[in-house]
C-alpha positions, 0 to 999 in steps of 0.5 A, a space after each residue: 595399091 591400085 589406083 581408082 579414077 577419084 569422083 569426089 566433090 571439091 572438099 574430097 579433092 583438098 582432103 586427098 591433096 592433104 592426104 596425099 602431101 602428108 603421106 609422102 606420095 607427093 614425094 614420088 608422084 612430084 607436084 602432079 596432082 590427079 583428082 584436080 583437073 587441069 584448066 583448060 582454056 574454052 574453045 567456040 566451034 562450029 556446030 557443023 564440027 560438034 555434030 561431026 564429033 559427035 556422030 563419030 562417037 555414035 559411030 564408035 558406041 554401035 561399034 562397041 555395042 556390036 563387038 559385044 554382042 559378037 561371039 569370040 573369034 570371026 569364025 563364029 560370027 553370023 552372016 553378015 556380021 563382018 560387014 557390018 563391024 566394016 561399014 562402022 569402021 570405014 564410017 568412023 574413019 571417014 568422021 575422023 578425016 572430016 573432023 580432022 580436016 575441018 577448015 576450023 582448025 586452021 584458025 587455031 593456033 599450032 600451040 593450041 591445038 592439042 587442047 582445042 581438040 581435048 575441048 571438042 571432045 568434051 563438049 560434044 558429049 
């Protein structure tokens, strides 16, 4: 059976979890339950690295739309395509750096580090 990722609204949630208990899945997924997500603790930053988060997702969307709208295999892309798919990669490369290096991150500490980058990502889109 495949899974789909769950949209549902609270009271879908609990019949899921009641569902998923009664069934017996529980006993092979343990206590982790999927259509809830995880509390996550709210970070403040700074608007120069939102905006930074958020051009890098810019980036990273024209790059996508660019790749579709290529044919299969480099060879059979027009002039000028490779170029372009270029300056988007080194442009996406250079956002990751500076978010990467913001001096923020210094103030955060190590322990939570992981989830304050979770929570940039969301709150800038």
């Amino acid at each position: 059976m495949r899974r789909r990722p769950f949209a549902g609204g609270r009271a879908e949630q609990v019949a899921l979890r009641r569902a998923t208990r009664a069934g017996g899945l529980a006993d092979r997924m343990g206590t982790y339950d999927r259509a809830v997500p995880p509390k996550t603790k709210p970070f403040a930053f700074p608007e120069s690295l939102l905006e930074l988060q958020r051009a890098f997702f810019a980036a990273k969307r024209e790059l996508s739309e660019l790749y579709a709208s290529l044919p299969t295999g480099t060879e059979h892309w027009p002039e000028g395509a490779q170029d372009r798919v270029n300056r988007l990669l080194e442009r996406q490369r250079h956002l990751a750096e500076q978010i990467q290096g913001d001096e923020h991150w210094a103030s955060v500490p190590t322990q939570d580090l992981v989830a304050a980058r979770s929570n940039l990502k969301q709150q800038a889109r």
